[in-house]
C-alpha positions in Angstrom: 9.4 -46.5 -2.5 6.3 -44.8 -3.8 6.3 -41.5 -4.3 3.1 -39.8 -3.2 4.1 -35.8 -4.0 1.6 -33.9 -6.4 3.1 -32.6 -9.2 1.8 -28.8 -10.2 0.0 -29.8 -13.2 -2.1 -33.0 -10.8 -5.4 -32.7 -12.3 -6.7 -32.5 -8.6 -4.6 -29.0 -7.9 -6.0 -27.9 -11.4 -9.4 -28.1 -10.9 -8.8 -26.2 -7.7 -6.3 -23.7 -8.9 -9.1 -22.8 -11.5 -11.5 -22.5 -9.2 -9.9 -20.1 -6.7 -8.8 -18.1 -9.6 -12.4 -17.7 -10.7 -13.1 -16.8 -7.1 -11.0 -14.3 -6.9 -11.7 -12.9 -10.3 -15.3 -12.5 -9.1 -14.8 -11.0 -5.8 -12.9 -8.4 -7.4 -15.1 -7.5 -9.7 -18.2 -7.2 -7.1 -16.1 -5.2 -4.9 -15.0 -2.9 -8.0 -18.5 -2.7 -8.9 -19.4 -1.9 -5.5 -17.1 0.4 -5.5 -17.7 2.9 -8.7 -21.5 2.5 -7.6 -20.8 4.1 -4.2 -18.5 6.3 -5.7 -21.4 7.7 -8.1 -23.3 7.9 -6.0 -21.3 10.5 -3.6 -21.5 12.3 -7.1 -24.9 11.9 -7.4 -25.3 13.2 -3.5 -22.8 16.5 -4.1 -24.6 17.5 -7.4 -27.9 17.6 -6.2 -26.9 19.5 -3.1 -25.4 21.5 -5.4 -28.5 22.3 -7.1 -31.1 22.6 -4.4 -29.2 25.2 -2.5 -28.0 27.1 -5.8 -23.8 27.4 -4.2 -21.8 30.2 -5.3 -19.0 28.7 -7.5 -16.2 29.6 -4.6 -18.6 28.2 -1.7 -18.7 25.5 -3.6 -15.5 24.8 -3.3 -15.3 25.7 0.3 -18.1 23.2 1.0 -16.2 20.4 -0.9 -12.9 21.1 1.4 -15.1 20.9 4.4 -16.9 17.4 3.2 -13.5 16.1 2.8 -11.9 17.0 6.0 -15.2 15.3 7.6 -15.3 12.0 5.3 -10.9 11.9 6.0 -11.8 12.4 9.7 -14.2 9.4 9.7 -13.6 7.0 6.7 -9.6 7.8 6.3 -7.7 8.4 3.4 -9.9 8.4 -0.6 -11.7 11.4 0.2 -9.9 14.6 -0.9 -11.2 17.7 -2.5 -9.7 16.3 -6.3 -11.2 12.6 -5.7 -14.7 14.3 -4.3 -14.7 16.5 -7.6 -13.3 13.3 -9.7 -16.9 11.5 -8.2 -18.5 15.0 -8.8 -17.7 15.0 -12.5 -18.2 10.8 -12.7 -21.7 11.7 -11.6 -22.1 14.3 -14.2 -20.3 12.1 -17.3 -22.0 9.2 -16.7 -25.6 10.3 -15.6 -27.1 6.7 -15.7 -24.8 4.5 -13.3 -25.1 1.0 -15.7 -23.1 2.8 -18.1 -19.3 2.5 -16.6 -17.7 0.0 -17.2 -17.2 -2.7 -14.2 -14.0 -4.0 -15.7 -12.3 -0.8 -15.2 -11.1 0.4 -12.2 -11.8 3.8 -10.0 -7.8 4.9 -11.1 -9.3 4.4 -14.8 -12.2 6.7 -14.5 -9.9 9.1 -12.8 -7.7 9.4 -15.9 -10.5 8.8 -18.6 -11.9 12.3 -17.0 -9.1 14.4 -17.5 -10.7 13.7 -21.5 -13.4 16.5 -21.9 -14.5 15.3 -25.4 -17.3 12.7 -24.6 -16.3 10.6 -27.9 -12.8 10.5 -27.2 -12.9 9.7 -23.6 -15.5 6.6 -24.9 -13.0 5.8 -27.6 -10.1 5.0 -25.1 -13.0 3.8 -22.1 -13.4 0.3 -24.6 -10.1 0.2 -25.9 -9.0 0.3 -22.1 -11.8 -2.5 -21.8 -11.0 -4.4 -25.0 -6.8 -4.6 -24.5 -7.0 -5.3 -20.8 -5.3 -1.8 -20.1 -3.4 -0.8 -16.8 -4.1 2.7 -15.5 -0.6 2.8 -16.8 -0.9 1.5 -20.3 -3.8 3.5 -20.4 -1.9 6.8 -19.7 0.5 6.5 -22.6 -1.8 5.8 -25.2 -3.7 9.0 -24.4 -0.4 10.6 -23.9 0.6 9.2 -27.5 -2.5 10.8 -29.3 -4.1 7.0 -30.5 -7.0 9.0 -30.9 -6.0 11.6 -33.0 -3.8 9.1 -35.0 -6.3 7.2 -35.8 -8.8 10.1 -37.3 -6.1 11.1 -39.5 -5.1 7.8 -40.6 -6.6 6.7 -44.0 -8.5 3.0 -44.5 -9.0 0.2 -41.9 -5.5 -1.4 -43.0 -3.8 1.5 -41.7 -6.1 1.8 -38.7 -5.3 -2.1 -37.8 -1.5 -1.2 -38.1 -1.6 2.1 -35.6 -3.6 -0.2 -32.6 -1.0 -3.0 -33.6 1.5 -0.8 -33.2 0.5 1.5 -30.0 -1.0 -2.1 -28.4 2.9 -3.6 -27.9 3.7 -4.1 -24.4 0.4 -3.6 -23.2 0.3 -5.2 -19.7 -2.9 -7.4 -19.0 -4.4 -6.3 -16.2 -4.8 -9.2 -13.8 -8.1 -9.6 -11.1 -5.3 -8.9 -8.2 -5.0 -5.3 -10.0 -8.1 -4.0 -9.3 -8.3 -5.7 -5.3 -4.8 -3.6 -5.2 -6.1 -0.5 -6.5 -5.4 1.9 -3.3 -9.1 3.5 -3.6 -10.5 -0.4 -2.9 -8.3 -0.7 0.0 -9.7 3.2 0.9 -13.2 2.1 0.7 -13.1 -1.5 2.4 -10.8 0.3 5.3 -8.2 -1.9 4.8 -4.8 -0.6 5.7 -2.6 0.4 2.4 0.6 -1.5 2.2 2.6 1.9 2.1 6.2 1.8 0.3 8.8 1.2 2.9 12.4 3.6 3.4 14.7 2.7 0.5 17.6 2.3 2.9 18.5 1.5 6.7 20.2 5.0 6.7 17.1 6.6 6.0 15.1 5.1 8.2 17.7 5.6 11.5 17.4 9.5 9.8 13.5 9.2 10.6 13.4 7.7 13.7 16.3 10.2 15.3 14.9 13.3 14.0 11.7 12.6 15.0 12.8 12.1 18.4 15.0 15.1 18.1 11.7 17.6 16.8 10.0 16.2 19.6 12.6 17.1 22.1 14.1 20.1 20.8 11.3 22.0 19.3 8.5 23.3 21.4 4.9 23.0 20.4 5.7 20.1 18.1 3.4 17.2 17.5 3.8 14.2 15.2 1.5 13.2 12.3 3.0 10.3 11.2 5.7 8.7 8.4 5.3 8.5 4.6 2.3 10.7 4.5 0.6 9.8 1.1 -0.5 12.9 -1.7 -2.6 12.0 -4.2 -2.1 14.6 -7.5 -3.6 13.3 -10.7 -4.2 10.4 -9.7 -0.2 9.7 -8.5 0.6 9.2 -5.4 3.6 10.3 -3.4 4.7 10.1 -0.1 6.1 12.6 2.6 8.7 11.6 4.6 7.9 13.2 8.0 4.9 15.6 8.6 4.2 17.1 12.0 2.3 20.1 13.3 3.2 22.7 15.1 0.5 24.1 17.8 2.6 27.7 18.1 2.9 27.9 14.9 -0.1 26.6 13.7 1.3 24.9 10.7 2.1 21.9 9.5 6.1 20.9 9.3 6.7 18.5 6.1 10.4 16.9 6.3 12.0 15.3 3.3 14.8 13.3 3.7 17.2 12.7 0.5 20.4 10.2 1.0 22.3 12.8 -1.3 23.0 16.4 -1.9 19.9 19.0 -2.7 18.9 19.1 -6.1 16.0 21.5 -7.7 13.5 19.1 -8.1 14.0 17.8 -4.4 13.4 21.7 -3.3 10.3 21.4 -6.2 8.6 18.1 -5.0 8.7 19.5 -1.4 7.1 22.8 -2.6 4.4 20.6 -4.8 3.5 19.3 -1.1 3.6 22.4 0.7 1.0 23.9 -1.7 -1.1 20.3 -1.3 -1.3 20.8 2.1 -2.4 24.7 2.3 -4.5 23.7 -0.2 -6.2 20.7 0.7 -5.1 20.4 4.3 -4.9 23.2 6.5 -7.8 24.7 8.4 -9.2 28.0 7.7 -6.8 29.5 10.8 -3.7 27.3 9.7 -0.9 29.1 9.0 1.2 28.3 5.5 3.1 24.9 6.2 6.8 24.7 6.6 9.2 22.4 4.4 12.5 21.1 5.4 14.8 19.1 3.2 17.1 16.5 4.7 20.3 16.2 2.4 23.3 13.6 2.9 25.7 12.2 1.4 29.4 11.3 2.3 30.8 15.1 2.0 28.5 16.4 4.3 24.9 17.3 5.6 22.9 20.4 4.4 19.3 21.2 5.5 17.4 23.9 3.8 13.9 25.0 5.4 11.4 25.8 2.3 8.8 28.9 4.0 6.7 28.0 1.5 6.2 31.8 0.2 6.1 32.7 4.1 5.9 36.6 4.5 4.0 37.2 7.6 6.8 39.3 10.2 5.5 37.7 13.2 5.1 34.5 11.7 8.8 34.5 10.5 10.1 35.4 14.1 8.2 32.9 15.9 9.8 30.1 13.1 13.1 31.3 13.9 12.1 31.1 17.8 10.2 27.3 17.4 12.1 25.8 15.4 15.2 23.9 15.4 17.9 26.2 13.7 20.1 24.5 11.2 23.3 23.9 12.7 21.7 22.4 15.8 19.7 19.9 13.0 22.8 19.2 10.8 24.6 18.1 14.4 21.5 15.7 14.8 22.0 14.0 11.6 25.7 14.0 11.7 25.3 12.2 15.0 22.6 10.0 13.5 25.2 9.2 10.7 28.1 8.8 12.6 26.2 5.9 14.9 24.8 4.2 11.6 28.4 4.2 9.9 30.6 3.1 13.2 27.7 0.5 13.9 28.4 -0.9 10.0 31.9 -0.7 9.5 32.4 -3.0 13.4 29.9 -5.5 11.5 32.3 -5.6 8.7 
């Protein structure tokens, strides 16, 4: 009997393989190029503004928090105070728009700005260009001085050793990359694929305490899960954030499958500060941390005040919100349920 299945090398799938991969590649470079256009642009609009009405440095800055609470309110996430300055100084490094390249991606620029030396940051622009650089490959060469390696290395021998050398395990960056890049899906208003819970535990942790905040706690309202921060162009994630209207302050939870460590207590302060900083209103009160810790000895939850020195303030938190031992008896419960339920499946 005649077989009649295409292999994957069929000159037919090919021919079209090729041509949806050229497809793609171009789609994804005129949305990219649309994209650090329109971001320039924005630049463009804020520096000008900037200059007509002569802004005092620190109502400069006030004015940028407000644009970004009104863009976040309308467009969604891509529009914080640090990515409206990172357009801001785009604007200002490259004054003629043709001159960035379209092969690189906003998350490029980003870094490639934190380089103040205009023939430094050009020097890793087109080797970035050149080498087919991720934001991450990109990173470690600035963070392993190529530049200032180079300068000090004697004759072109030498120089074609050092980018041999600093060039291994480059990863090429594919036309998907830049499509992926979270400010594309900002700017189209696609939903981002945010990372999900590590663990089943975790997420039966979420779902319980957020009905048990809701419940217990009076004045609570919920913001939503893995809450994305965008510092130096990383991004993390809070767990749980919801506000409080008596307090008027926002309530960040982190939830950790093991006991509390120092740089658990030090991420949730990094995202405190974020969010006084770059999310709270003018007559928000400080936020509120709370860390989530568990593992098979116990539970512990520590509330973070965030530098919280305010008398009244502090009484109404202790009157608002869930005290410990009534939030450790939640998650004991919660972890009780999610062991009995696995060990009868066993």
């Amino acid at each position: 009997m005649e077989n009649h299945q295409l292999s994957s090398d069929n000159p037919m799938i090919l021919e079209i393989r090729e041509l949806l991969e050229k497809s793609r590649k171009n789609i994804a470079q005129q949305v990219n190029t649309e994209l650090l256009t329109t971001y320039w642009n924005i630049g463009r609009i804020i520096v000008e503004y900037e200059q007509q009405s002569q802004l005092r440095a620190e109502y400069g800055k006030q004015a940028l928090k407000e644009l970004s609470k009104e863009l976040t309110r309308e467009f969604g996430k891509g529009f914080s105070r640090s990515n409206l300055q990172n357009m801001r100084a785009f604007y200002l490094a490259y004054k003629k728009c043709q001159t960035p390249s379209g092969k690189l991606a906003w998350s490029h620029y980003c870094e490639l700005l934190t380089i103040s030396d205009e023939g430094k940051r050009s020097f890793y622009e087109k080797e970035a260009v050149n080498s087919g650089w991720s934001v991450r490959e990109l990173k470690r060469q600035i963070e392993s001085s190529l530049y200032e390696r180079l300068l000090l290395s004697s004759g072109d021998a030498n120089k074609e050793k050092v980018l041999s050398l600093a060039q291994k395990g480059i990863e090429i960056a594919q036309p998907a990359d830049i499509i992926r890049d979270p400010y594309v899906f900002e700017f189209l208003g696609i939903p981002e694929n945010k990372p999900y819970l590590e663990s089943d535990l975790e997420q039966a942790l979420v779902m319980q305490i957020e009905k048990f905040l809701l419940e217990l706690g009076r004045g609570f309202m919920f913001v939503g899960t893995q809450q994305r921060i965008t510092l130096n162009n990383t991004h993390y994630y809070v767990d749980m954030v919801f506000y409080n209207k008596i307090l008027r302050a926002y309530v960040l939870i982190e939830l950790k499958t093991k006991k509390l460590t120092p740089e658990a207590a030090g991420q949730l302060n990094m995202y405190l500060n974020y969010y006084a900083a770059e999310v709270n209103d003018h007559d928000d009160n400080p936020p509120i941390g709370i860390i989530l810790c568990t593992d098979k000895d116990g539970v512990a939850a520590e509330y973070a005040l965030g530098g919280l020195s305010n008398n009244i303030f502090a009484s109404r938190y202790v009157l608002y919100m869930p005290d410990k031992e009534q939030l450790v008896a939640q998650v004991e419960a919660v972890l009780k349920k999610w062991h009995d339920k696995n060990d009868g499946n066993q």
